[in-house]
C-alpha positions in Angstrom: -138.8 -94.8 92.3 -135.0 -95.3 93.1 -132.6 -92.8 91.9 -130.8 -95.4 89.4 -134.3 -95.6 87.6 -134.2 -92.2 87.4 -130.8 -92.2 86.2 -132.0 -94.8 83.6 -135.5 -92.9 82.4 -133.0 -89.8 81.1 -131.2 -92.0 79.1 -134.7 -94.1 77.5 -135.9 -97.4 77.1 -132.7 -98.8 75.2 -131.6 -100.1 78.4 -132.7 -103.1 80.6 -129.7 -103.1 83.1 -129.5 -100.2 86.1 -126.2 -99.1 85.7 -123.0 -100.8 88.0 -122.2 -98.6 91.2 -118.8 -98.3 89.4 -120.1 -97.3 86.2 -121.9 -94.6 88.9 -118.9 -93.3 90.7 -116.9 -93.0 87.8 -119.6 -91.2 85.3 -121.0 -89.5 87.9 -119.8 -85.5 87.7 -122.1 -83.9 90.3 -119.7 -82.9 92.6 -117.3 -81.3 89.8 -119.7 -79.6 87.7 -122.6 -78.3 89.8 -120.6 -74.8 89.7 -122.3 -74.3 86.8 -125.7 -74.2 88.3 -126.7 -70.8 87.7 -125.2 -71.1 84.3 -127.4 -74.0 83.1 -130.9 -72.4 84.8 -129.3 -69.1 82.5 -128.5 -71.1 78.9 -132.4 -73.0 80.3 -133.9 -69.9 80.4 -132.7 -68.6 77.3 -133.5 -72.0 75.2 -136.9 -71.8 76.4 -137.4 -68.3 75.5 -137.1 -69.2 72.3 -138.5 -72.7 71.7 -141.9 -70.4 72.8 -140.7 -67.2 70.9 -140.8 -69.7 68.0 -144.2 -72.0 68.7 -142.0 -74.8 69.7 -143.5 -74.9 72.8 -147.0 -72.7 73.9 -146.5 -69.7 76.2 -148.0 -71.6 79.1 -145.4 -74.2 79.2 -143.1 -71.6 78.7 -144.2 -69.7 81.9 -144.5 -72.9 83.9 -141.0 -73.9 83.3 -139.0 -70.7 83.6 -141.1 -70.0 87.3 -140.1 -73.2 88.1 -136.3 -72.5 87.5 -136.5 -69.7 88.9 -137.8 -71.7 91.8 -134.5 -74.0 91.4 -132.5 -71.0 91.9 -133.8 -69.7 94.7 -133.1 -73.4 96.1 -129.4 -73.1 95.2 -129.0 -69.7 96.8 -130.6 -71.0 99.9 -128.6 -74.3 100.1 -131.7 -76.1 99.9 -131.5 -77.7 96.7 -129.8 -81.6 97.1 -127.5 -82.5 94.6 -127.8 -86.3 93.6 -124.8 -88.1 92.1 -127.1 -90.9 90.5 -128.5 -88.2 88.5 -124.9 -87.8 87.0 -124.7 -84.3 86.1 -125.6 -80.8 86.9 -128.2 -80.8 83.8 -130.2 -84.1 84.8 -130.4 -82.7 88.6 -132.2 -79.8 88.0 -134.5 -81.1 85.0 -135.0 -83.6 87.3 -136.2 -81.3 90.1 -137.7 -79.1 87.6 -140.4 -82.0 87.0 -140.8 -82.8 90.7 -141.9 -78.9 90.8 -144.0 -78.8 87.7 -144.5 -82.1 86.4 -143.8 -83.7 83.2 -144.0 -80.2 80.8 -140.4 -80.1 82.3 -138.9 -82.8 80.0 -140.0 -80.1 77.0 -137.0 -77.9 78.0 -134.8 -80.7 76.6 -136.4 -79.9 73.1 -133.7 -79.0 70.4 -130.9 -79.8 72.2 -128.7 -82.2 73.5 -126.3 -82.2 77.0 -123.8 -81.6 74.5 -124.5 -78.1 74.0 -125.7 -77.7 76.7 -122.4 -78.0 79.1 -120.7 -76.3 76.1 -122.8 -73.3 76.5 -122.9 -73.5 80.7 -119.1 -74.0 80.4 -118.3 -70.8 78.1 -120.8 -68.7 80.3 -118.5 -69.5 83.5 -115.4 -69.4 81.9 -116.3 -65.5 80.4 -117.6 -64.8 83.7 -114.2 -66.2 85.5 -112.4 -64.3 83.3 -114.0 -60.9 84.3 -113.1 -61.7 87.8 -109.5 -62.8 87.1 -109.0 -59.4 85.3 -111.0 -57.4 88.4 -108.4 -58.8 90.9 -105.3 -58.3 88.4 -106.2 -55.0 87.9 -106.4 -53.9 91.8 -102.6 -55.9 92.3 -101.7 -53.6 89.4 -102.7 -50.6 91.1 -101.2 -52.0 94.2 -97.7 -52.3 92.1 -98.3 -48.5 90.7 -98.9 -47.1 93.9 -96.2 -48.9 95.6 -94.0 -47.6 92.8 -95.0 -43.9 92.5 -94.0 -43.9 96.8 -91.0 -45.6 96.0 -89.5 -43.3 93.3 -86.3 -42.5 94.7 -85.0 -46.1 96.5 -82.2 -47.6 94.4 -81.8 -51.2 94.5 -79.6 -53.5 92.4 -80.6 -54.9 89.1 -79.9 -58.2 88.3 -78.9 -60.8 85.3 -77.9 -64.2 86.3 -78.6 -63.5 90.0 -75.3 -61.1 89.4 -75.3 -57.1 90.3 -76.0 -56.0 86.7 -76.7 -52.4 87.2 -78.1 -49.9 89.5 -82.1 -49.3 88.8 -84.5 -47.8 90.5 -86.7 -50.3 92.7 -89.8 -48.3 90.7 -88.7 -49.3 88.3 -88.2 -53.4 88.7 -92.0 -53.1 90.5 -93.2 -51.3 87.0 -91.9 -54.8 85.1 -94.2 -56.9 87.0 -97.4 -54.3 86.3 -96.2 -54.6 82.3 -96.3 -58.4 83.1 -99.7 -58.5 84.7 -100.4 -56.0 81.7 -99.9 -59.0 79.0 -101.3 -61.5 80.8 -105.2 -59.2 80.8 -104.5 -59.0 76.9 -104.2 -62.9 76.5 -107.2 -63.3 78.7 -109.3 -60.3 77.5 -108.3 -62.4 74.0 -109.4 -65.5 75.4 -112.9 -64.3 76.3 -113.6 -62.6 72.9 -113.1 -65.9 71.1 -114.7 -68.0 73.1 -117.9 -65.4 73.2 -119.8 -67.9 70.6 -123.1 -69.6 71.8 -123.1 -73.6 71.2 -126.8 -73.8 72.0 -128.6 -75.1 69.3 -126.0 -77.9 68.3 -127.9 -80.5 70.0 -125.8 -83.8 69.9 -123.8 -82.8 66.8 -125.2 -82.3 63.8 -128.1 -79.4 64.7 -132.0 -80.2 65.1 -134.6 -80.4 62.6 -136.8 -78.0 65.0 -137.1 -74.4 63.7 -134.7 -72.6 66.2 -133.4 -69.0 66.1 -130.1 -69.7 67.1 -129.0 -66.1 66.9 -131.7 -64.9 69.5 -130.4 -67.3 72.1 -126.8 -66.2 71.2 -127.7 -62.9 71.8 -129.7 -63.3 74.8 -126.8 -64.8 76.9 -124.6 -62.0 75.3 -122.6 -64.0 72.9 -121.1 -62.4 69.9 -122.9 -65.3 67.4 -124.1 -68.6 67.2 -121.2 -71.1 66.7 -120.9 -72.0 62.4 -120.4 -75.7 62.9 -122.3 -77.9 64.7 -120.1 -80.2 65.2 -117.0 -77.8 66.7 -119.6 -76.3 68.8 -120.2 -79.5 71.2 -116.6 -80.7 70.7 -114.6 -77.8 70.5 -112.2 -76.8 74.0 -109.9 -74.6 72.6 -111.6 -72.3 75.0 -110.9 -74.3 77.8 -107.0 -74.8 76.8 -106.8 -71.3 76.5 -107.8 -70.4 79.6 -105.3 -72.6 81.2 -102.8 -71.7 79.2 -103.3 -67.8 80.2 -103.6 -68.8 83.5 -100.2 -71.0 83.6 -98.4 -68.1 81.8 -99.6 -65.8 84.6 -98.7 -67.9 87.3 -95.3 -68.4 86.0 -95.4 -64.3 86.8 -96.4 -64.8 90.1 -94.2 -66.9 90.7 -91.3 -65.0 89.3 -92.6 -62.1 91.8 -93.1 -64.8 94.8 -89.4 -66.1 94.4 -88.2 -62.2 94.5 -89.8 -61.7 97.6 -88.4 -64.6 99.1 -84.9 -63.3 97.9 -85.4 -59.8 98.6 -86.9 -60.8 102.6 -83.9 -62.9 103.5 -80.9 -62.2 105.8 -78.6 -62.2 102.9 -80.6 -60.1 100.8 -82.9 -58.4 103.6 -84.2 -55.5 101.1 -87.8 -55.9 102.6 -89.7 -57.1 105.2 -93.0 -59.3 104.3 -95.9 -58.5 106.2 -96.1 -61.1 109.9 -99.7 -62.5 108.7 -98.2 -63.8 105.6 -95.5 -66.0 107.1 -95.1 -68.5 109.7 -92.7 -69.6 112.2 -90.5 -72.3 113.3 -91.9 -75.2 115.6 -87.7 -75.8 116.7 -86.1 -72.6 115.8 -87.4 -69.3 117.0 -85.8 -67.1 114.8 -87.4 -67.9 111.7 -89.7 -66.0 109.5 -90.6 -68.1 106.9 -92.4 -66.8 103.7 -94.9 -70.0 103.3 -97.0 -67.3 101.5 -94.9 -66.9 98.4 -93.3 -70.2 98.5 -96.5 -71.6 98.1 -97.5 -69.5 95.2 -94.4 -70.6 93.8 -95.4 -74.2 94.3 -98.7 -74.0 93.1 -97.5 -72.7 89.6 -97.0 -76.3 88.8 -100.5 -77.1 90.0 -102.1 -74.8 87.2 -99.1 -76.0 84.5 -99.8 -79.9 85.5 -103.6 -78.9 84.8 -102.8 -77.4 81.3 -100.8 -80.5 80.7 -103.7 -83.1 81.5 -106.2 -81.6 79.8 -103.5 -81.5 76.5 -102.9 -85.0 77.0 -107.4 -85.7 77.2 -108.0 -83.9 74.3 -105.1 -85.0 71.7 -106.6 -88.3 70.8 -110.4 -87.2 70.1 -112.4 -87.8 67.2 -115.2 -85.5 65.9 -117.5 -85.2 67.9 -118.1 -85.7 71.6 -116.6 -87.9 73.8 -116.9 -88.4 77.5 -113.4 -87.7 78.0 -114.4 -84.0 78.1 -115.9 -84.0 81.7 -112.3 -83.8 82.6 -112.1 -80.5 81.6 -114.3 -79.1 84.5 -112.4 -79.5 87.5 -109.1 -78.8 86.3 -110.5 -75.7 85.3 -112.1 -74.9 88.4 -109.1 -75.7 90.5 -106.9 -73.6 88.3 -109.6 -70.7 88.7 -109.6 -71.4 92.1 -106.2 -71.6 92.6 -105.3 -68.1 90.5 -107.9 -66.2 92.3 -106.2 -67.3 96.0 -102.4 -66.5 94.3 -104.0 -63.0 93.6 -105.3 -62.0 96.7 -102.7 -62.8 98.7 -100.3 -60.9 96.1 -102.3 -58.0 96.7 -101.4 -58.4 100.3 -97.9 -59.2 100.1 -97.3 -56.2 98.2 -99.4 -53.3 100.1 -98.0 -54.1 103.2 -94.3 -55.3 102.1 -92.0 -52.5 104.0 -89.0 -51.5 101.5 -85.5 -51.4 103.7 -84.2 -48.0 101.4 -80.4 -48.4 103.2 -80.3 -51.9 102.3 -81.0 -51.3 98.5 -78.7 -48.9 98.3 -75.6 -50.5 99.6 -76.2 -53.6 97.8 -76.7 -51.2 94.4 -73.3 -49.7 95.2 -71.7 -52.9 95.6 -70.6 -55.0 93.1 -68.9 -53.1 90.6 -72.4 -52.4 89.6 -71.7 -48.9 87.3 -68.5 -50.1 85.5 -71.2 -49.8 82.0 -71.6 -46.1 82.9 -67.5 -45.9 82.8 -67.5 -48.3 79.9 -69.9 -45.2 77.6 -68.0 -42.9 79.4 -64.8 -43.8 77.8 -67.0 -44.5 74.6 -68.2 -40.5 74.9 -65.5 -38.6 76.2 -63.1 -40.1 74.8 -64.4 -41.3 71.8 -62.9 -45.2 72.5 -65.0 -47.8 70.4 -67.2 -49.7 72.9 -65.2 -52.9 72.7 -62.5 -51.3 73.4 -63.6 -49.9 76.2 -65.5 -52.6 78.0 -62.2 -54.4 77.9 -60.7 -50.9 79.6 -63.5 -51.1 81.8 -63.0 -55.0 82.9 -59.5 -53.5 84.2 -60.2 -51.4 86.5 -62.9 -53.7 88.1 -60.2 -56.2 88.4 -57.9 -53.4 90.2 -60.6 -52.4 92.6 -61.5 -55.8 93.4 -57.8 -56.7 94.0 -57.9 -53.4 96.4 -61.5 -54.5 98.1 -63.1 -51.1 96.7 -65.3 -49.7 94.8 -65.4 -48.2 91.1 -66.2 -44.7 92.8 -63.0 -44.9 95.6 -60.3 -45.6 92.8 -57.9 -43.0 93.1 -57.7 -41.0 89.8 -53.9 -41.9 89.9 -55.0 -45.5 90.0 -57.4 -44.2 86.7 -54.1 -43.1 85.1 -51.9 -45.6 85.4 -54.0 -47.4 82.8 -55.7 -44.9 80.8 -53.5 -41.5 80.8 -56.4 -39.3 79.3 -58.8 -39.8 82.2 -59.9 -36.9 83.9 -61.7 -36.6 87.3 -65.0 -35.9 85.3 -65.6 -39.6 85.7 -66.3 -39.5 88.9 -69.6 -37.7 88.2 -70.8 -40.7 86.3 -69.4 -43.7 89.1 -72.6 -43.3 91.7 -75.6 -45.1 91.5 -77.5 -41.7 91.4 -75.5 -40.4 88.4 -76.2 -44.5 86.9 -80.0 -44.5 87.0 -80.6 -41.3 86.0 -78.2 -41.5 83.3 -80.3 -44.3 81.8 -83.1 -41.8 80.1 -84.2 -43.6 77.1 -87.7 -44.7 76.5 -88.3 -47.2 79.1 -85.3 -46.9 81.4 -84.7 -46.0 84.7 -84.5 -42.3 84.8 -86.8 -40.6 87.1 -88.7 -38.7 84.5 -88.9 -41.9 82.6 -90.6 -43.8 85.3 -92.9 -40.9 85.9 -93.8 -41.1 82.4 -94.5 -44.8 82.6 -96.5 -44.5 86.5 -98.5 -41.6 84.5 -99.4 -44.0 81.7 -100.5 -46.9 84.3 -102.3 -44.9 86.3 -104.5 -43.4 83.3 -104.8 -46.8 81.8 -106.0 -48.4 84.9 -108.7 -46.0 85.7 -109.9 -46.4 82.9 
């Protein structure tokens, strides 16, 4: 028997043609969706459970067909099971082999449903299960971040906005951001995961069966929340799907924030770091180079992951109620971006342990730039009771004056101070370091010491547990 007949016997006697090799290669999903192997033999297992449970089927057949996907499995986690593209998808290859091991009691298990819940259920069994590893490897980075952090308390680096010395912080601090980041981006997924936790099986095609299923035990036995309320969403909803993307590309967009820093921060012009030699790669012409292919290509592959949320937009915008084959485009754009997040992860993780923080370098470049002029601006607005508009324009003086003399804020004579503003006294010098800056900044959330100790306290406890 050739494999097209097979192909055709799935599908029933309405047709008289074996299907165009074309028809083949382009329907044909094997290669994509066979990840979700040991999902189908679990949603199987389950949907048999209770087609017996509920004398759809006898006990025996029940036994024969759940040893022999259990067989099946054992096959898959040897590498001996063959994968056949003529049998188009991950379901028809292992009923397939199921009857090759028992016989024909395996085309019962296709009783009271239809492919169309079935790949719904498979699909929001791996996508939950992706999930938990997605948040597993955030979670270590995170710790990565803390740690890296609570060693790195006192180094004072420059804070930015528009790529301009903004302020002094504290380089805790800034790493802190990206763990409040990484912090959001669990929520959205953890968010994700709860609303997709509702079981499909039991749909069939689209409009339920006439069979007297317990939809609720099978929802219950592959750990879903409930049985989906609407047939018809439940084989042709992928919000799911979308979602998942769409948490992915938003967390990408943070790695790749945090990948274009690191490539800043190990430069020659910025050189606040130094990034790890087995995450970057020479020159074949000039020998000097370190380049950070690491983190540029975590930069480039954020558009990967957003080009995948964009496809599968564009698939699903058009789509009438209920199922439509445009759908099995939804599988390997969500394996890539799985795929692609996990590998962006890791190497995170690595780029950040074994980053080595240049302290001096921080420093200087946090001192430069007129970058505590706001601490003289509330200053004036505090000791000497100047309305802030009034003093920022003050303020934007003597920056001009010690960037016509090439100096700092701090090395300004206090006859310089003056000559503009008579009532200055040499108290504001206390206030002109980037010391007296960061820790000056002790609001909720800023970059005071104690505050960031506060905040690497809360992380810590919230991570462990």
């Amino acid at each position: 028997m050739s494999n097209k007949k097979k192909s055709n016997e799935m599908w029933g006697g309405r047709f008289s043609e074996k299907s165009a090799d074309l028809l083949t290669k382009i329907n044909s999903s094997i290669d994509i969706d066979k990840r979700l192997a040991f999902q189908d033999i679990l949603g199987s297992k389950a949907h048999v459970e209770m087609l017996a449970k509920m004398n759809i089927i006898t006990k025996k057949t029940k036994t024969k067909i759940l040893n022999g996907l259990r067989k099946i499995e054992r096959e898959l986690i040897d590498g001996d099971f063959t994968f056949d593209n003529n049998l188009e998808d991950i379901h028809m290859n292992i009923e397939v082999r199921l009857g090759e091991i028992i016989g024909a009691e395996a085309g019962r298990i296709h009783t009271a449903r239809s492919r169309n819940d079935q790949v719904a259920t498979d699909f929001r069994l791996w996508i939950r299960k992706a999930i938990e590893d997605i948040e597993a490897e955030i979670s270590i980075l995170q710790v990565s971040l803390v740690e890296k952090a609570d060693k790195n308390i006192e180094i004072i680096c420059p804070g930015y906005t528009h790529l301009q010395v903004a302020q002094p912080v504290r380089f805790s601090h800034h790493l802190l951001a990206y763990v409040e980041m990484f912090g959001r981006d669990l929520e959205r997924f953890k968010q994700t995961k709860e609303r997709l936790n509702e079981c499909p099986l039991g749909a069939a095609a689209l409009a339920g069966t006439s069979f007297p299923i317990d939809r609720f035990y099978t929802a219950e036995n592959l750990g879903f929340r409930a049985p989906m309320r609407n047939s018809m969403d439940a084989v042709s909803d992928r919000d799911f799907v979308l979602e998942f993307i769409s948490d992915a590309a938003i967390t990408m967009v943070h790695f790749s924030r945090l990948a274009e820093e690191l490539i800043l921060w190990g430069s020659i012009e910025f050189d606040f770091i130094s990034l790890p030699d087995s995450f970057v790669t020479g020159s074949s012409i000039m020998p000097q180079k370190k380049n950070p292919d690491a983190a540029e290509l975590i930069r480039a592959k954020t558009g990967r992951v957003n080009g995948a949320l964009l496809s599968l937009l564009t698939v699903m915008k058009g789509l009438p109620l209920a199922y439509a084959k445009d759908m099995q485009e939804d599988k390997e754009a969500v394996f890539d971006v799985f795929d692609t997040l996990i590998l962006v992860i890791k190497i995170s993780q690595e780029l950040i342990a074994k980053m080595k923080v240049k302290k001096t370098n921080m420093y200087n470049a946090a001192s430069n730039g007129f970058s505590t002029a706001t601490d003289l601006a509330d200053w004036f607005v505090r000791d000497l009771d100047m309305p802030f508009r009034q003093a920022h324009s003050l303020t934007g003086k003597f920056v001009e004056l010690a960037s016509e003399k090439k100096i700092k804020l701090s090395e300004l004579s206090l006859s310089d101070l003056t000559k503009i503003e008579p009532k200055i006294s040499e108290k504001v010098f206390q206030i002109l370091s980037p010391e007296k800056s960061v820790e000056s900044r002790n609001s909720f959330g800023g970059t005071a010491s104690k505050e960031i100790k506060k905040q690497i306290r809360f992380w810590k406890r919230k991570l462990n547990a």
